[in-house]
matplotlib code that plots the C-alpha trace (Angstrom):
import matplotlib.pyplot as plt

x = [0.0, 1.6, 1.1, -0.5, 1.9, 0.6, 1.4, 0.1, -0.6, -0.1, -2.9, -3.8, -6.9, -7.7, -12.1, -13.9, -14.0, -12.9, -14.9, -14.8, -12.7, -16.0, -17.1, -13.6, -13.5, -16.8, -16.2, -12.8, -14.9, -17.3, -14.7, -13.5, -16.6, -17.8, -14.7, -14.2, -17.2, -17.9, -15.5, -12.9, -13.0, -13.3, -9.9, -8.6, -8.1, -8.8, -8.3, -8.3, -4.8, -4.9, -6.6, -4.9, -7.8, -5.3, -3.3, -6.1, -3.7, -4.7, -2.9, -4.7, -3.3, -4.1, -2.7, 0.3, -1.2, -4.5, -2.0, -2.7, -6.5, -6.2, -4.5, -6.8, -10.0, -8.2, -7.5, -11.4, -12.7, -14.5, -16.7, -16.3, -19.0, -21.4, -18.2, -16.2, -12.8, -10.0, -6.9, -3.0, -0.8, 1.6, 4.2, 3.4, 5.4, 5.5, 5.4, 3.7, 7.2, 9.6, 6.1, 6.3, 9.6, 8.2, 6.9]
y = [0.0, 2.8, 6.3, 9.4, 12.2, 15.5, 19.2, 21.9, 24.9, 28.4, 30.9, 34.4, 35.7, 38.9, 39.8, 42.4, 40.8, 37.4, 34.0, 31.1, 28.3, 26.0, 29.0, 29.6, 25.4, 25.6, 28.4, 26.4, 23.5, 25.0, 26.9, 23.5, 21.8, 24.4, 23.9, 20.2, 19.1, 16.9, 13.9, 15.9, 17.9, 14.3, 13.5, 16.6, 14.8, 18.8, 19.3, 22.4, 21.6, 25.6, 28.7, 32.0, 34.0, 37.0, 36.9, 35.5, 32.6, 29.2, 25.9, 23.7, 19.7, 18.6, 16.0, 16.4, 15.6, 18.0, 20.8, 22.6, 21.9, 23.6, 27.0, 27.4, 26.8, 29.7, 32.2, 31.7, 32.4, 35.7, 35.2, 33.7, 33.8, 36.1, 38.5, 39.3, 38.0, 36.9, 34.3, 34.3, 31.6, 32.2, 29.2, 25.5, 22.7, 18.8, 19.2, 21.2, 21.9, 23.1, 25.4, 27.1, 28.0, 30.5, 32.7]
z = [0.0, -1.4, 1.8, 0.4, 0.4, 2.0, 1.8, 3.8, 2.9, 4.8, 4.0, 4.8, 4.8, 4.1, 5.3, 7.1, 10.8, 11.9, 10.5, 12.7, 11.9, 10.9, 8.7, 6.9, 6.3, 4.8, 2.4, 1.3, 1.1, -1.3, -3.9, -4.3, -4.9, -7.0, -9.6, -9.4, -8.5, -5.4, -7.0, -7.3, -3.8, -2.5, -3.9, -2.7, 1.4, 2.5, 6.1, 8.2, 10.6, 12.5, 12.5, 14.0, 14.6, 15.9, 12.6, 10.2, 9.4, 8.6, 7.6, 5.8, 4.6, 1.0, -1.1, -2.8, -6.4, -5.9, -4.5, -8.0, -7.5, -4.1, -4.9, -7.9, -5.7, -2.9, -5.9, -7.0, -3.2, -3.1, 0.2, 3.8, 6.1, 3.4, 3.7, 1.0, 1.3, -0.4, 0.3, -0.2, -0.3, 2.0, 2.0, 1.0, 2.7, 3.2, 7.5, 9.5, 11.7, 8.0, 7.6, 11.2, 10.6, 7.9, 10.1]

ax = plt.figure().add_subplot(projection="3d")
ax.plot(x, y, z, "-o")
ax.set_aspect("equal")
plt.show()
């Protein structure tokens, strides 16, 4: 059994106030859906890891072969929580600890 190789993903969001972390999942949740469908968001193994409600920074895991799939769905994000918004790719990396060290 071959193990799924995972990236996560450092992302700043940038919205009038502060979504909750359920709220910010769901809005990543449905960008995705809406360009691949429900298949391909399935494949994507999405996964909210943190959310730094201070900083409006969030790492979120994909899979290493829907990491282009991913970024595209962030760029196409316009709203979080019925507020506009809109999401930057800080750093992408393959742990969590090499990822920290960006900031």
């Amino acid at each position: 059994m071959k193990r799924i190789k995972r990236r996560y993903l450092a992302i700043q969001l940038e919205c009038e106030g502060t979504p909750t972390e359920r709220e910010l999942l769901d809005a990543v949740w449905a960008s995705v859906t809406r360009l691949y469908g429900e298949v391909g968001a399935s494949l994507t193994g999405l996964a909210l890891i943190d959310f730094d409600v201070e900083h409006k920074i969030a790492v979120v895991r994909c899979t290493l072969a829907s990491l282009p799939s991913v970024r595209a769905s962030l760029a196409a994000l316009t709203r979080v929580a019925d507020r506009e918004a809109t999401m930057h790719v800080l750093a992408v990396s393959g742990t969590i600890k090499a990822l920290s060290s960006h900031f």
